[in-house]
Backbone as a chain_set.jsonl record, in Angstrom:
{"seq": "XXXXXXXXXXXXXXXXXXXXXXXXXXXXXXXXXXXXXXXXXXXXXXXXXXXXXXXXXXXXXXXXXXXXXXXXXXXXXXXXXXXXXXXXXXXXXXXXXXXXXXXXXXXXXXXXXXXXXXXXXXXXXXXXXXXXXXXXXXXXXXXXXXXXXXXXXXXXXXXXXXXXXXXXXXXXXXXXXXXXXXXXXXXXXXXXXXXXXXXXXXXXXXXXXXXXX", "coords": {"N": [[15.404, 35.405, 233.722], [14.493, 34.919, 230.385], [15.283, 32.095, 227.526], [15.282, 33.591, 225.198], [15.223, 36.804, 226.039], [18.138, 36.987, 227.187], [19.276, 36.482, 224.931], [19.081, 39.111, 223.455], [20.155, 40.2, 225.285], [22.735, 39.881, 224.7], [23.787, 40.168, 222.512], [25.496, 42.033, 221.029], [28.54, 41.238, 218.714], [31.483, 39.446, 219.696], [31.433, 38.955, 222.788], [32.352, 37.613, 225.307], [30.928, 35.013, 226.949], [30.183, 32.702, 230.091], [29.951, 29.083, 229.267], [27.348, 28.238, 229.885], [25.546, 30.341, 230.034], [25.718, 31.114, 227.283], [25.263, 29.189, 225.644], [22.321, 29.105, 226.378], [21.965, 31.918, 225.249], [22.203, 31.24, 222.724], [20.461, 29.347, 221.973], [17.98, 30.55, 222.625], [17.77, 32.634, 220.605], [18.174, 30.68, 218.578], [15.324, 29.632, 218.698], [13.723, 32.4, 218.077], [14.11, 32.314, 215.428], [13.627, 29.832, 214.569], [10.866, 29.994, 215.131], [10.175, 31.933, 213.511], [10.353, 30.887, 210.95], [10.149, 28.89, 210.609], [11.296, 25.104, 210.911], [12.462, 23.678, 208.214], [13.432, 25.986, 206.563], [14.782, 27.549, 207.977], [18.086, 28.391, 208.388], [21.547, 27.354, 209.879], [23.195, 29.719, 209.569], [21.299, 31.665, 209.622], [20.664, 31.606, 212.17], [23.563, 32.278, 213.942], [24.172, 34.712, 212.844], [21.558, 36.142, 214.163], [22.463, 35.596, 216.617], [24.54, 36.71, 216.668], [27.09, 35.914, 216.784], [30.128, 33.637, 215.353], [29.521, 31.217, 212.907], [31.502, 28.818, 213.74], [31.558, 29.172, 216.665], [28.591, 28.628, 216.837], [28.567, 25.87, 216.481], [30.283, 24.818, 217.762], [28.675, 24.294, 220.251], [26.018, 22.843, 219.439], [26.113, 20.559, 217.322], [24.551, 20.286, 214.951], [21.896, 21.432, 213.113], [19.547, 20.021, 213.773], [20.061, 18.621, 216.393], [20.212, 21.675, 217.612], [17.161, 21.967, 217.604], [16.0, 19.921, 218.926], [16.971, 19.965, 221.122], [15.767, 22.785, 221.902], [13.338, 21.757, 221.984], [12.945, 19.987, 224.062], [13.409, 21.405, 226.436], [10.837, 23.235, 225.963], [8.792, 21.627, 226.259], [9.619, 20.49, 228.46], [9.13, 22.628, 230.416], [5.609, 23.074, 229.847], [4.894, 20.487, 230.841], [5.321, 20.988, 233.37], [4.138, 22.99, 234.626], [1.46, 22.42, 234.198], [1.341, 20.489, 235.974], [2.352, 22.015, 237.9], [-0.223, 23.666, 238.015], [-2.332, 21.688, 238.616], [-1.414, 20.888, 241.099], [-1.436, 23.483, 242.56], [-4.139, 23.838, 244.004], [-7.18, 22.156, 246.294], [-9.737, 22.459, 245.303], [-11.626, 21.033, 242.758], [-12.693, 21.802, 240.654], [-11.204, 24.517, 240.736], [-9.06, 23.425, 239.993], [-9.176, 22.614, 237.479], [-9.717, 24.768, 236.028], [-7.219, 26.184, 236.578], [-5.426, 24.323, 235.336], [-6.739, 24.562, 232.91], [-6.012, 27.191, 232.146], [-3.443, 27.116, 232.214], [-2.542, 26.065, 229.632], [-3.56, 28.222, 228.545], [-1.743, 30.263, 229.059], [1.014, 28.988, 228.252], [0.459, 29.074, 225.292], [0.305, 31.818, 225.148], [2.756, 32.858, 225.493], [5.172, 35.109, 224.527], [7.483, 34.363, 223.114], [6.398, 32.061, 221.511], [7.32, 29.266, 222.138], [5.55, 27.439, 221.493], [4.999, 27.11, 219.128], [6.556, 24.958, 218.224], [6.237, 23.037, 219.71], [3.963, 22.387, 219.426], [2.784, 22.859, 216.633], [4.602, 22.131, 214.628], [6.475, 21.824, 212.003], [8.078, 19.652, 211.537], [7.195, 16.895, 212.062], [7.444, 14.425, 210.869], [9.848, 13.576, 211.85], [11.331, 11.709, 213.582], [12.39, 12.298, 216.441], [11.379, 14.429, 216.973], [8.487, 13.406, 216.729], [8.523, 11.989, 219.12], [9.21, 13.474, 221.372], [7.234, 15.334, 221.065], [4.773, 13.84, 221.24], [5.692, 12.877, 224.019], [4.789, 14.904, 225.342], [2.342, 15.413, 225.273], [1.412, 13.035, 226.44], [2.69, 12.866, 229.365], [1.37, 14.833, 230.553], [-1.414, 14.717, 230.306], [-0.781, 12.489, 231.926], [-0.451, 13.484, 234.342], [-3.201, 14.742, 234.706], [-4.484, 12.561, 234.97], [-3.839, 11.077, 236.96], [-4.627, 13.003, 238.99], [-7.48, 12.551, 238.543], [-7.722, 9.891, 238.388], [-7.498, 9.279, 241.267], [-9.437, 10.64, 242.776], [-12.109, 9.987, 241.93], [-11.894, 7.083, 241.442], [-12.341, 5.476, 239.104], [-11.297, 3.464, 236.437], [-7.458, 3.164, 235.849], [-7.166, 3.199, 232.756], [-9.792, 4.141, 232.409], [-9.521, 6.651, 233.51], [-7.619, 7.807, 232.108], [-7.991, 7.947, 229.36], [-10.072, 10.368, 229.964], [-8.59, 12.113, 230.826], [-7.321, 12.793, 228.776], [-9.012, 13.624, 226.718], [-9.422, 16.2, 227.637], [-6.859, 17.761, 228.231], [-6.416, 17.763, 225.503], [-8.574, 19.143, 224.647], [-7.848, 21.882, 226.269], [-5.598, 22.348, 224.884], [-6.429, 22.741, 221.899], [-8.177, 24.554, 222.009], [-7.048, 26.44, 223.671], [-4.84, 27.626, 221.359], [-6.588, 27.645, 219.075], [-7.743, 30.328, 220.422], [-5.694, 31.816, 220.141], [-4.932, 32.093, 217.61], [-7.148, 33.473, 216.425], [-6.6, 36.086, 217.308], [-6.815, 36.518, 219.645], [-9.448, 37.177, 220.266], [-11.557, 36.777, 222.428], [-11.175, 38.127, 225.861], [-8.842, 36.993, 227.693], [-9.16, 35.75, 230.588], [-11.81, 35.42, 230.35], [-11.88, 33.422, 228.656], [-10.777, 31.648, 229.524], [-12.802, 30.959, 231.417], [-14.956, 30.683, 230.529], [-14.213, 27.884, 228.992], [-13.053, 26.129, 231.313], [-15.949, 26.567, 232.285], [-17.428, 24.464, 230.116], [-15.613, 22.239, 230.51], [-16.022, 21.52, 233.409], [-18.458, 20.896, 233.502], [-18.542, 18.505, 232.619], [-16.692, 16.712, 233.357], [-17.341, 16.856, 236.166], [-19.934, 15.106, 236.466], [-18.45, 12.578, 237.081], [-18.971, 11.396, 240.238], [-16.901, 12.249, 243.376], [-15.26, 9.753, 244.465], [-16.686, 7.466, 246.724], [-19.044, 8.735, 246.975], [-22.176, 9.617, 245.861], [-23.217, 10.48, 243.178], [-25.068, 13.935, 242.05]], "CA": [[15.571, 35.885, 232.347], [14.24, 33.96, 229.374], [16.293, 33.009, 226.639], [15.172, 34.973, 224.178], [15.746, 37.808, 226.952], [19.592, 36.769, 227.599], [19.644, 36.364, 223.474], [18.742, 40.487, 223.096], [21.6, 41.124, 226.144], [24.037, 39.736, 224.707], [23.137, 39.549, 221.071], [26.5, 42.513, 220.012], [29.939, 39.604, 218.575], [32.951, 39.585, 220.581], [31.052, 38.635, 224.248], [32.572, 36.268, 226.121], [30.121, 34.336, 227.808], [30.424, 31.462, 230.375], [29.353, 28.532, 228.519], [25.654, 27.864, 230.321], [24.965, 31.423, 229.489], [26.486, 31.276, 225.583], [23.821, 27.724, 225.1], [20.843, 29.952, 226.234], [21.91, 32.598, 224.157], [22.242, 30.296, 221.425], [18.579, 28.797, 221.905], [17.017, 31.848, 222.465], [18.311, 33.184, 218.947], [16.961, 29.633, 217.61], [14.019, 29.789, 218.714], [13.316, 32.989, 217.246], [14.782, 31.859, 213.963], [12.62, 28.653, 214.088], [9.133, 30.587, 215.314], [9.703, 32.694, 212.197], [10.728, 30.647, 209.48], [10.035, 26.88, 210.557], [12.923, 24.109, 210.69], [13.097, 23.827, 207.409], [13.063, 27.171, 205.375], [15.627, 28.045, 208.633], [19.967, 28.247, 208.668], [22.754, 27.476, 210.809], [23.618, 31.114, 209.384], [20.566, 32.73, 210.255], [20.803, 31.257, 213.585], [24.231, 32.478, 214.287], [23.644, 36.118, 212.81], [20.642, 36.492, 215.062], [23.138, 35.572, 217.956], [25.799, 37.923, 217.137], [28.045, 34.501, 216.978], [30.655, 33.135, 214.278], [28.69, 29.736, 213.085], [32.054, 27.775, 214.083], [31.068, 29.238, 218.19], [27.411, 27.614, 216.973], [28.949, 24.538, 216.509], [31.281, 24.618, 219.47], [27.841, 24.298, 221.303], [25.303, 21.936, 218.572], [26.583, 19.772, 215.929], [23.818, 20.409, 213.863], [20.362, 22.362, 213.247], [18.385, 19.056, 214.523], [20.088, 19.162, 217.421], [19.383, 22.617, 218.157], [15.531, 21.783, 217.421], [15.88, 19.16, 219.61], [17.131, 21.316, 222.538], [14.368, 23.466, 222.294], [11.725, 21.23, 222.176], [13.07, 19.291, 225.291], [13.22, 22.605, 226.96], [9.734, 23.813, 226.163], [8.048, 20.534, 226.28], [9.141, 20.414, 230.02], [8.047, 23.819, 230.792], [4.375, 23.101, 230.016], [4.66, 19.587, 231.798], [5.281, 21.559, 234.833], [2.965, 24.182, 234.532], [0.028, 21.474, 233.994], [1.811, 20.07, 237.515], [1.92, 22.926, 239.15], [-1.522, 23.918, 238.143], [-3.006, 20.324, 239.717], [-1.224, 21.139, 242.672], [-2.137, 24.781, 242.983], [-5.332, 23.864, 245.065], [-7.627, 20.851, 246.212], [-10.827, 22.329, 244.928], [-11.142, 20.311, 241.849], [-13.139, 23.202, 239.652], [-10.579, 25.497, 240.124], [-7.84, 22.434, 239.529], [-9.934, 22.515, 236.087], [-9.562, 26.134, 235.683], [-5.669, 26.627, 237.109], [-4.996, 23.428, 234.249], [-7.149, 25.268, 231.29], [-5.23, 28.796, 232.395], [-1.814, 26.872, 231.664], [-2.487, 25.818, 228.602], [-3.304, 29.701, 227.46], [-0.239, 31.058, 229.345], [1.89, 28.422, 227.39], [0.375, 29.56, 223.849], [0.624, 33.417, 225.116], [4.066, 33.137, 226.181], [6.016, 36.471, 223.16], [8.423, 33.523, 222.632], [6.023, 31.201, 220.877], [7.803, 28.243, 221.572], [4.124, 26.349, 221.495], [4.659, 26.639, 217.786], [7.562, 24.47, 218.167], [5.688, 21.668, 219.941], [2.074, 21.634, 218.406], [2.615, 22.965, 215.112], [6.173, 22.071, 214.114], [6.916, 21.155, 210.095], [9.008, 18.343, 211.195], [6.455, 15.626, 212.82], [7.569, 13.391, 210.321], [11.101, 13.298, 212.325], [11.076, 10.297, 214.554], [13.126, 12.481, 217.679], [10.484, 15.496, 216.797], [8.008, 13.0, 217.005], [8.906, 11.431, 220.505], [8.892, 14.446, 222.155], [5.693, 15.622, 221.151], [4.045, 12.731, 222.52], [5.717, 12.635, 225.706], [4.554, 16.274, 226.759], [1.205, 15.061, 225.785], [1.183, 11.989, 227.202], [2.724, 13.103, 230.462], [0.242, 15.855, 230.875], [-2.328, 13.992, 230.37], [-0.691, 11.467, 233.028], [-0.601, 14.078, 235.138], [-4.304, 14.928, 234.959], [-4.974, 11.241, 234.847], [-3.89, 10.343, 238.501], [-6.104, 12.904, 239.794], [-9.294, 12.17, 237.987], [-8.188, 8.257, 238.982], [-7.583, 9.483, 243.044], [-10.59, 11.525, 243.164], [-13.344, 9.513, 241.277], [-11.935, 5.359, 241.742], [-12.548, 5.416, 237.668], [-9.792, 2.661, 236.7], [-6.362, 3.728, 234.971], [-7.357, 3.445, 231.684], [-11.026, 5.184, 232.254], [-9.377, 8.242, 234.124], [-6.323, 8.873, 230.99], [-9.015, 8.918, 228.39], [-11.153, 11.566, 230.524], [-7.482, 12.799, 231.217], [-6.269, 13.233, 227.474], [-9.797, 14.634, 226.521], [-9.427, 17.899, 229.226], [-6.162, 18.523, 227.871], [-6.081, 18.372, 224.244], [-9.333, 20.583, 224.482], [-7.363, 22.687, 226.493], [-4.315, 22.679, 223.888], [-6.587, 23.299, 221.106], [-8.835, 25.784, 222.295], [-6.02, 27.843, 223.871], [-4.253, 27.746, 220.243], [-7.634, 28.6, 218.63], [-7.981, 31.216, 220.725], [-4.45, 32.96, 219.92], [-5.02, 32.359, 216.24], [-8.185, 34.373, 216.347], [-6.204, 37.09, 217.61], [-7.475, 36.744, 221.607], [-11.21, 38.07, 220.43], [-12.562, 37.022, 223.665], [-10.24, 38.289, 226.684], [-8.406, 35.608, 227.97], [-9.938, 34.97, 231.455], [-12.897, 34.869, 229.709], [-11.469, 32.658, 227.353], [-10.431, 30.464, 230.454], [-13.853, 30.704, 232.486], [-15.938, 29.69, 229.097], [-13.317, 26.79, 228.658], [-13.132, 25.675, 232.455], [-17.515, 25.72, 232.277], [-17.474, 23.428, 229.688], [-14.522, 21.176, 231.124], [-16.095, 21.315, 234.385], [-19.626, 20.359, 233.655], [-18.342, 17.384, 231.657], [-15.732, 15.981, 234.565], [-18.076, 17.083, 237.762], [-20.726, 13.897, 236.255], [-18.214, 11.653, 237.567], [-18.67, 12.127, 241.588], [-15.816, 11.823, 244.035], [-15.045, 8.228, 245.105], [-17.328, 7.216, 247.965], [-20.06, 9.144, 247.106], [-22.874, 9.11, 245.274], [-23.967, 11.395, 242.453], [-26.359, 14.6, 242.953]], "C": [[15.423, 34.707, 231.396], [15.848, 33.534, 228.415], [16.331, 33.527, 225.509], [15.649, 36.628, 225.121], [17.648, 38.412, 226.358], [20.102, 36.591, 225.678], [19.954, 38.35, 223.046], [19.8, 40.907, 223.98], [22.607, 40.526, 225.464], [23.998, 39.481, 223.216], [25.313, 40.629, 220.288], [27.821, 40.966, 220.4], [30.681, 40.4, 219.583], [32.872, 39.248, 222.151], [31.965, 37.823, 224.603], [31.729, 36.156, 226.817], [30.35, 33.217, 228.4], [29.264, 30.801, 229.669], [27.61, 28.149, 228.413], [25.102, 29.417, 229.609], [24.735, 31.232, 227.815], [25.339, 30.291, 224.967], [22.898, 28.747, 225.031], [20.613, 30.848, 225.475], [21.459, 32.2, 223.09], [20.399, 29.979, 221.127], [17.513, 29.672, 221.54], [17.263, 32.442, 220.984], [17.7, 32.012, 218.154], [15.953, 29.769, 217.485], [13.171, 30.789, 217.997], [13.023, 32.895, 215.748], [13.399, 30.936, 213.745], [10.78, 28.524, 213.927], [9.02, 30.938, 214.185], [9.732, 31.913, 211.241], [10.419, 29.181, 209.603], [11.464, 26.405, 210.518], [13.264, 24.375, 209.644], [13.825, 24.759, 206.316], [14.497, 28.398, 207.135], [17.21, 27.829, 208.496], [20.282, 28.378, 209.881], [23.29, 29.102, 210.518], [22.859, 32.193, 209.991], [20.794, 32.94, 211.761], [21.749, 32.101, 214.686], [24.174, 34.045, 214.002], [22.911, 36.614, 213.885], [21.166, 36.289, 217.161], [23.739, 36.398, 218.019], [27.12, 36.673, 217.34], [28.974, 34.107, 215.478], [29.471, 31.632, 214.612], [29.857, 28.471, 214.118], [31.567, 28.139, 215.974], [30.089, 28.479, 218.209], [27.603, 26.594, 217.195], [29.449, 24.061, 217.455], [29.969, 23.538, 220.226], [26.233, 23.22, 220.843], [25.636, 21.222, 217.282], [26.082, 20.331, 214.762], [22.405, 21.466, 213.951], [19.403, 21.635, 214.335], [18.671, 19.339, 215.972], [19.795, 20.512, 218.387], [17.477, 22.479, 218.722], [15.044, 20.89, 218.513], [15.599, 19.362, 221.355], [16.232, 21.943, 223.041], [13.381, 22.946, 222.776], [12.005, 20.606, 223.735], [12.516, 20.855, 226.517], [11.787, 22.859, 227.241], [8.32, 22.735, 226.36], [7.767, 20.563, 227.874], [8.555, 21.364, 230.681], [6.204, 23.533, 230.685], [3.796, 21.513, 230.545], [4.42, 19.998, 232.987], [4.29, 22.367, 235.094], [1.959, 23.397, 234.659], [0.177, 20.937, 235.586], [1.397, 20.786, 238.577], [0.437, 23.479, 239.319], [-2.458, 23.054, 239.249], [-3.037, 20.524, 240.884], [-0.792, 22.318, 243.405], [-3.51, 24.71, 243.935], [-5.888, 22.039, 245.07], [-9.312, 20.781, 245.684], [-10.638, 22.086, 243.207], [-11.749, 21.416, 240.501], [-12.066, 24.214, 239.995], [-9.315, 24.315, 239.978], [-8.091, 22.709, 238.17], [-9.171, 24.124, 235.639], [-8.039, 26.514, 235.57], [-4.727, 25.276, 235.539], [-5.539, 24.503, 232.797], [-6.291, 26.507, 231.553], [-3.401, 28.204, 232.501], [-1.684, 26.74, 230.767], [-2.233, 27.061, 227.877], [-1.959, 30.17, 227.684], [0.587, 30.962, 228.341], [1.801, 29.325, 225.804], [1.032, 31.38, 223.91], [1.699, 33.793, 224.93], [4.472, 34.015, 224.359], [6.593, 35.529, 222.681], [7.679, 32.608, 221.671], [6.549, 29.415, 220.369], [6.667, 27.264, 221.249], [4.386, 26.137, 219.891], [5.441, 25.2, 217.216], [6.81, 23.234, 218.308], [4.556, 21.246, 219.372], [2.025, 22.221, 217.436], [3.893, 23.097, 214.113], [5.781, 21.653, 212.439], [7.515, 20.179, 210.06], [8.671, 17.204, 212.073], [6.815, 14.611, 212.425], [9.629, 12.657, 211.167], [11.268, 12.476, 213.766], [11.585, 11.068, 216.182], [12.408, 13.356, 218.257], [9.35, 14.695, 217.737], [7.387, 12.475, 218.712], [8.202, 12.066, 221.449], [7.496, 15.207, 222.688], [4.808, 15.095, 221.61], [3.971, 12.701, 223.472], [4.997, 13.843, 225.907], [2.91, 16.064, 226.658], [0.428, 14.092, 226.48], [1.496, 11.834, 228.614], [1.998, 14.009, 231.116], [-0.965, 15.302, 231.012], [-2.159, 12.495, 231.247], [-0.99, 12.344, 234.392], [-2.212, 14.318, 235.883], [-4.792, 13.738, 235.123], [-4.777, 10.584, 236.569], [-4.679, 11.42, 239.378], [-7.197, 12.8, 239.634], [-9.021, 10.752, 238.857], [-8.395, 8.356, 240.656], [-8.827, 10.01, 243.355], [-11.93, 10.814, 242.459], [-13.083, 7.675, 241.617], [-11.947, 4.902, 240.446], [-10.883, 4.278, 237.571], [-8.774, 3.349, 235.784], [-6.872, 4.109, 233.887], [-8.731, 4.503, 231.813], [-10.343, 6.95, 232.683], [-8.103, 8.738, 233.009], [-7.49, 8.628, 229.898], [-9.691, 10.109, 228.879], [-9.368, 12.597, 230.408], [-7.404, 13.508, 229.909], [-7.455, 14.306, 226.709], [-9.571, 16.247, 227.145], [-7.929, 18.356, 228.621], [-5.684, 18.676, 226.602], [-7.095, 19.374, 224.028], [-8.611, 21.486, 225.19], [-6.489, 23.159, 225.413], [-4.937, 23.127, 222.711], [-6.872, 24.468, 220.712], [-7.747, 27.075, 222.408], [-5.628, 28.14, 221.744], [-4.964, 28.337, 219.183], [-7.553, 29.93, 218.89], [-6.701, 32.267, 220.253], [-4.627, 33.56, 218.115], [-6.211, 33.336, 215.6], [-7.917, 35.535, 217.038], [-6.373, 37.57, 218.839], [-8.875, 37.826, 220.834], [-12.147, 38.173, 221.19], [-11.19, 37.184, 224.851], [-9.943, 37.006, 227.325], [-8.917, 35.095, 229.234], [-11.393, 34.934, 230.909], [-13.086, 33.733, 229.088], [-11.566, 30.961, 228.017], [-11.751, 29.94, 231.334], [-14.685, 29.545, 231.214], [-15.22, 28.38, 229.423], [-13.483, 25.95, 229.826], [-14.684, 25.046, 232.667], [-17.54, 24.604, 231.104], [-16.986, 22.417, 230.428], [-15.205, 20.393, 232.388], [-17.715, 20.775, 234.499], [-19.72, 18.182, 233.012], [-17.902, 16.201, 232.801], [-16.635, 15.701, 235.885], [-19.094, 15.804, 237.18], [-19.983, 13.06, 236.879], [-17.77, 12.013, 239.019], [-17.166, 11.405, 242.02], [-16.024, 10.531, 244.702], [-15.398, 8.108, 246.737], [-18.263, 7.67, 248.078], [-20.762, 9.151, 246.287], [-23.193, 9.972, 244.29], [-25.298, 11.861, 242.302], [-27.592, 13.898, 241.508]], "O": [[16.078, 33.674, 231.53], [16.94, 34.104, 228.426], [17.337, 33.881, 224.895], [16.44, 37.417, 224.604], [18.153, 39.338, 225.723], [21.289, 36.603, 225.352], [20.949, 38.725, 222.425], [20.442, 41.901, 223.64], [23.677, 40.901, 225.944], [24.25, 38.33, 222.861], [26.083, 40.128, 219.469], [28.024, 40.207, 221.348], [30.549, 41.518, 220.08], [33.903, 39.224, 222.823], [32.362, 37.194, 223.622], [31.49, 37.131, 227.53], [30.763, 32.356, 227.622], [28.157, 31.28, 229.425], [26.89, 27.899, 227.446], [24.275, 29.43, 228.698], [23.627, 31.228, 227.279], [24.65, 30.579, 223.988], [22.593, 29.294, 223.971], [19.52, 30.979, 224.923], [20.477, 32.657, 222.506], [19.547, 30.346, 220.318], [16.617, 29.673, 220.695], [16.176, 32.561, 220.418], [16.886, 32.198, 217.249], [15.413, 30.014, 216.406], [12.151, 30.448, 217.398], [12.051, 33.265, 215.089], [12.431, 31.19, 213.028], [9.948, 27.834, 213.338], [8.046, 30.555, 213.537], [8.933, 32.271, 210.376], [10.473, 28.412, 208.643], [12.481, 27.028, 210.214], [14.204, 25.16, 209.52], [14.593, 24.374, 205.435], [14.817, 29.586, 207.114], [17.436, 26.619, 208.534], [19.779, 29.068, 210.768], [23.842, 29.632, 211.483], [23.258, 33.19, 210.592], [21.02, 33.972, 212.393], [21.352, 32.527, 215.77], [24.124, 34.726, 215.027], [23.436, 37.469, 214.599], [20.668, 36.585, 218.247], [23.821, 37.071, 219.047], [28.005, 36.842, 218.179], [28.358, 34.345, 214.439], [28.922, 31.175, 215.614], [29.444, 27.603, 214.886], [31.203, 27.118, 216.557], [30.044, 27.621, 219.09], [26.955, 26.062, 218.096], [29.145, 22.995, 217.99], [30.157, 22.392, 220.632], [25.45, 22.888, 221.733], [25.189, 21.645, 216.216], [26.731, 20.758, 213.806], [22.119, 22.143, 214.94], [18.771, 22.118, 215.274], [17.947, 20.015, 216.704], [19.321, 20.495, 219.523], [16.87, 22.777, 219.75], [13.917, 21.002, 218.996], [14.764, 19.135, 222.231], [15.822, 21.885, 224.2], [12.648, 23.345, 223.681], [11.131, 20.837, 224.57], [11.471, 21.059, 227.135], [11.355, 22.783, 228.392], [7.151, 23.067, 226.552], [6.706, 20.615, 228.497], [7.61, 21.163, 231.443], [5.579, 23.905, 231.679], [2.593, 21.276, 230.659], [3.504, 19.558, 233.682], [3.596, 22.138, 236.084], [1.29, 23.832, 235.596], [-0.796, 20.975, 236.339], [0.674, 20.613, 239.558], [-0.073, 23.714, 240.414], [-3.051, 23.439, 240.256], [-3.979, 20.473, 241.674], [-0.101, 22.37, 244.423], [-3.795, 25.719, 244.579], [-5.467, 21.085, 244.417], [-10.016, 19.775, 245.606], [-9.828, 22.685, 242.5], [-11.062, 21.657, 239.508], [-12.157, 25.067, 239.112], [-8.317, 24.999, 239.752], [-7.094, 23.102, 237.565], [-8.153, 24.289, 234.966], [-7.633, 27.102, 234.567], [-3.651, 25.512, 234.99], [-4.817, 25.016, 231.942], [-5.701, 26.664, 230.484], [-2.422, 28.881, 232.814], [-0.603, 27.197, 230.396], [-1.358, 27.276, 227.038], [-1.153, 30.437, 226.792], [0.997, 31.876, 227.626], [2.698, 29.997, 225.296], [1.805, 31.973, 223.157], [1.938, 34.844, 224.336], [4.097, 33.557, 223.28], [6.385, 35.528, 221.468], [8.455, 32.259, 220.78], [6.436, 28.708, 219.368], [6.996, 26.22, 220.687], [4.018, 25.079, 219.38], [5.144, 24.542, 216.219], [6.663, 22.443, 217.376], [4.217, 20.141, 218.948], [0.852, 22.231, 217.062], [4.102, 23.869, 213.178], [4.71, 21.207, 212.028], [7.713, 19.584, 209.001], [9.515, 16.594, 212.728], [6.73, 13.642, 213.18], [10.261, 11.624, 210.946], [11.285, 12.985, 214.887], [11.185, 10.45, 217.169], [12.377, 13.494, 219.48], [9.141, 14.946, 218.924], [6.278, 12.57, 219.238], [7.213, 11.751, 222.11], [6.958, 15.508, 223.754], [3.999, 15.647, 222.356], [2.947, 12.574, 224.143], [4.413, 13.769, 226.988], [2.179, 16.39, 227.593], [-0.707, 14.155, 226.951], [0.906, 10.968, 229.259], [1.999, 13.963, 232.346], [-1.555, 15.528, 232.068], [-3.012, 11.609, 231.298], [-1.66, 11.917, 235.332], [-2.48, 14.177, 237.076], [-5.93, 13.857, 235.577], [-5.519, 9.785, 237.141], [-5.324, 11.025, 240.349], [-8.01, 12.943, 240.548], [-9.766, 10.414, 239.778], [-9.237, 7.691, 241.26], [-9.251, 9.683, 244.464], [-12.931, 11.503, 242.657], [-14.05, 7.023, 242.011], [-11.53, 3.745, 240.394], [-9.861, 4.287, 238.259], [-9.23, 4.121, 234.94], [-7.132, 5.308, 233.785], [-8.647, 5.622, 231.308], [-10.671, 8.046, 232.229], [-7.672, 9.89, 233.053], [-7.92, 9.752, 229.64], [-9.881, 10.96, 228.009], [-9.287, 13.701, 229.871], [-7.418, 14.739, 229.894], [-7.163, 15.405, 226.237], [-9.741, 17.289, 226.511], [-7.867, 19.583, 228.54], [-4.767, 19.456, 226.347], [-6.815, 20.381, 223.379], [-8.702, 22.467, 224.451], [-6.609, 24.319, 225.02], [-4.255, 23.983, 222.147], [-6.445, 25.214, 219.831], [-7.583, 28.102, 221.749], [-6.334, 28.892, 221.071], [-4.501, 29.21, 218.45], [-7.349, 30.747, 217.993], [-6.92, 33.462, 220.054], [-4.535, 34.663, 217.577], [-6.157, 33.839, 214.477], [-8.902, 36.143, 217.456], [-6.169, 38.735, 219.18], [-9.034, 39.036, 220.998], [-13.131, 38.913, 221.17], [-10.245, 36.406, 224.726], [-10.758, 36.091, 227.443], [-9.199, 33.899, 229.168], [-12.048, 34.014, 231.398], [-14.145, 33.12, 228.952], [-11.976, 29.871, 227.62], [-11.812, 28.821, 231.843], [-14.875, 28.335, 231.092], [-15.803, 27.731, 230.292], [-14.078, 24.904, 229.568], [-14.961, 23.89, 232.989], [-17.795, 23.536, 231.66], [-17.769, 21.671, 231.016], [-15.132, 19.177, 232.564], [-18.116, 20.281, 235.553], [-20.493, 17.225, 233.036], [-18.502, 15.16, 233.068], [-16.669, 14.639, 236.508], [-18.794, 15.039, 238.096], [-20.741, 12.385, 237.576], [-16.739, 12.634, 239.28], [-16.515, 10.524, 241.458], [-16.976, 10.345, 245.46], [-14.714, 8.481, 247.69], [-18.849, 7.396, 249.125], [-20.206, 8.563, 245.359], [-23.924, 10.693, 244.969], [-26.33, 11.19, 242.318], [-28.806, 14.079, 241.591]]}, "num_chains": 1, "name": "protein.A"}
């Protein structure tokens, strides 16, 4: 159960919830809050309304708004670290590695919750903790894809995280394109198109030890 899910079960006041539950609640009710309205143009009031919570319970559980924001992003940042992970090491054929990586990226954007808006199109980049975060999930994603371009081609560190960071901000954009255009091409479509590009670009550099056709 998400927590936007566990936000909608337990959303009427007066619950008692053990505390791990009562956080997710909490988040999940942010998140909504923060998809719709952005950080700033959002309340600690709305927040707590949309829980079904007195604000002083909010507080119990986040000092502040940032912190909430903060929460989230850690949260959804690592979710699409993993996903890019698990994609990699979903198979060893490296065209559908390509494919199983571009088909995380859309998931991520698809996901009803929209926390993607959170990480790649937040209002508060200018916030040094905002900032951070956002980096790492692209900079570890793009580490991710970076040690197997470097294992599978011999390309040195640095050559295989530029090829790396290319493959997945076109992934991150495209997907994001693609949502904002309302999905006008079905989404494995969306992913095959995306993957032939990706994969005609990457397959130039052969596998280490051999020679290119």
């Amino acid at each position: 159960m998400t927590a936007i899910e566990q936000t909608e079960a337990a959303r009427p006041r007066g619950t008692r919830l053990p505390r791990r539950a009562r956080r997710n609640q909490l988040l999940g009710a942010a998140q909504e809050v923060f998809v719709a309205q952005g950080y700033h143009a959002a309340a600690m009031d709305d927040i707590a309304e949309r829980a079904g919570v007195s604000k002083p319970v909010l507080y119990q559980h986040f000092p502040g708004k940032l912190d909430l924001y903060l929460a989230l992003l850690d949260q959804h940042c690592e979710s699409l670290i993993q996903a890019v992970r698990g994609a990699l090491a979903s198979t060893t054929d490296n065209k559908q590695r390509v494919r199983a990586t571009m088909d995380a990226y859309f998931a991520y954007v698809e996901d009803d919750g929209g926390a993607f808006r959170l990480v790649f199109e937040s209002d508060l980049t200018n916030e040094p903790a905002v900032r951070e975060r956002v980096d790492k999930v692209t900079v570890e994603c793009a580490e991710a894809i970076c040690d197997v371009i470097a294992e599978d081609t011999g390309l040195s560190r640095a050559e295989s995280m530029l090829l790396a960071s290319g493959l997945g901000g076109l992934a991150q954009v495209v997907a994001r394109s693609w949502l904002h255009s309302d999905r006008s091409v079905p989404r494995e479509e969306a992913v095959q198109l995306l993957t032939s590009l990706a994969w005609r670009g990457i397959a130039g550099f052969p596998l280490h030890g051999t020679e290119p056709h």
